[in-house]
C-alpha positions as CSV (number, residue, x, y, z in Angstrom):
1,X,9.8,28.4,77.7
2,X,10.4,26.5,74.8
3,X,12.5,23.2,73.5
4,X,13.7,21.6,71.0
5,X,15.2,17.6,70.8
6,X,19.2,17.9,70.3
7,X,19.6,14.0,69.8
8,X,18.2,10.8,71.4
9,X,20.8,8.2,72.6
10,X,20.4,4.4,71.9
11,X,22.7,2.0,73.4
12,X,22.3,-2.0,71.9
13,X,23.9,-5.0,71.4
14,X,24.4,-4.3,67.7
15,X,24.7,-0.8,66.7
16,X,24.9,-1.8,62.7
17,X,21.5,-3.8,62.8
18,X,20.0,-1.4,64.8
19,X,20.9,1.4,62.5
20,X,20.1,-0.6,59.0
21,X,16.5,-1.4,61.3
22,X,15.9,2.7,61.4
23,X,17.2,3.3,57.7
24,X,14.7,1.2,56.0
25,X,11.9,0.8,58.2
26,X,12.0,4.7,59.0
27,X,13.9,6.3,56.3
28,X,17.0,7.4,58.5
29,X,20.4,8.4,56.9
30,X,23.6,7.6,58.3
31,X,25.5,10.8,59.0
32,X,28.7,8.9,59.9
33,X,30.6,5.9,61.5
34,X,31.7,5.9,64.8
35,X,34.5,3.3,64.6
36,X,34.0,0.5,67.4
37,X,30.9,2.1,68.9
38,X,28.6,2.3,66.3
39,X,27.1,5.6,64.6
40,X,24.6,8.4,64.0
41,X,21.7,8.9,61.8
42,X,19.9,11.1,60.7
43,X,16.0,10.4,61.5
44,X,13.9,13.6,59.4
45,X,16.0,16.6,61.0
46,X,16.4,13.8,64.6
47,X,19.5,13.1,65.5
48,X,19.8,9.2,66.4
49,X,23.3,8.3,68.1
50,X,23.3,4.5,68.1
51,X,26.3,2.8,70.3
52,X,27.0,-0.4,71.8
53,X,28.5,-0.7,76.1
54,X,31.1,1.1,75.7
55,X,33.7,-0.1,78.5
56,X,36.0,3.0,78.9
57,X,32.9,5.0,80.1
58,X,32.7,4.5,83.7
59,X,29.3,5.0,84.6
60,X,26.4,2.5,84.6
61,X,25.1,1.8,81.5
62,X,21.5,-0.3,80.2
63,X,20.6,-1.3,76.4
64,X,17.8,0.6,75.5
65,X,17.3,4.9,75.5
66,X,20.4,6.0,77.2
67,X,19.2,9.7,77.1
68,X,17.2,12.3,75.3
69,X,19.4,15.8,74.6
70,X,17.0,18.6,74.7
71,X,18.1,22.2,74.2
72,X,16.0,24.9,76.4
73,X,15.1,28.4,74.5
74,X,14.7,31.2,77.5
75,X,13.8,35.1,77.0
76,X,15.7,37.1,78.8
77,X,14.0,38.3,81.2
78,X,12.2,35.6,82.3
């Protein structure tokens, strides 16, 4: 079985700094705003999604990874 990274999650206190850190320390591109939240990059084919505590979301949240999205590749059969 096989997989592949969909997107990693970042949650910080300042989504704009924290974006402009990956862009020219790593050589990220923004991919687009997401307006009071923060936005996603794009980190050499990785998807970054950077965000702030976002207080409509009612579960617990921490600064730091929030998750990693990974996509599974089965054969059938298997």
């Amino acid at each position: 079985m096989a997989f592949s990274v969909q997107h990693v999650h970042l949650k910080c206190g300042d989504p704009k700094k924290t974006a402009q850190f990956y862009i020219d320390n790593f050589g990220a591109t923004m991919k687009r705003d997401i307006p009071g939240r923060g936005c996603q990059l794009d980190l050499h084919g990785l998807q970054l999604n950077v965000t702030t505590i976002v207080d409509t979301q009612n579960h617990e949240q921490h600064l730091g990874i929030e998750h990693i999205a990974c996509r599974l590749m089965t054969t059938p059969g298997r």
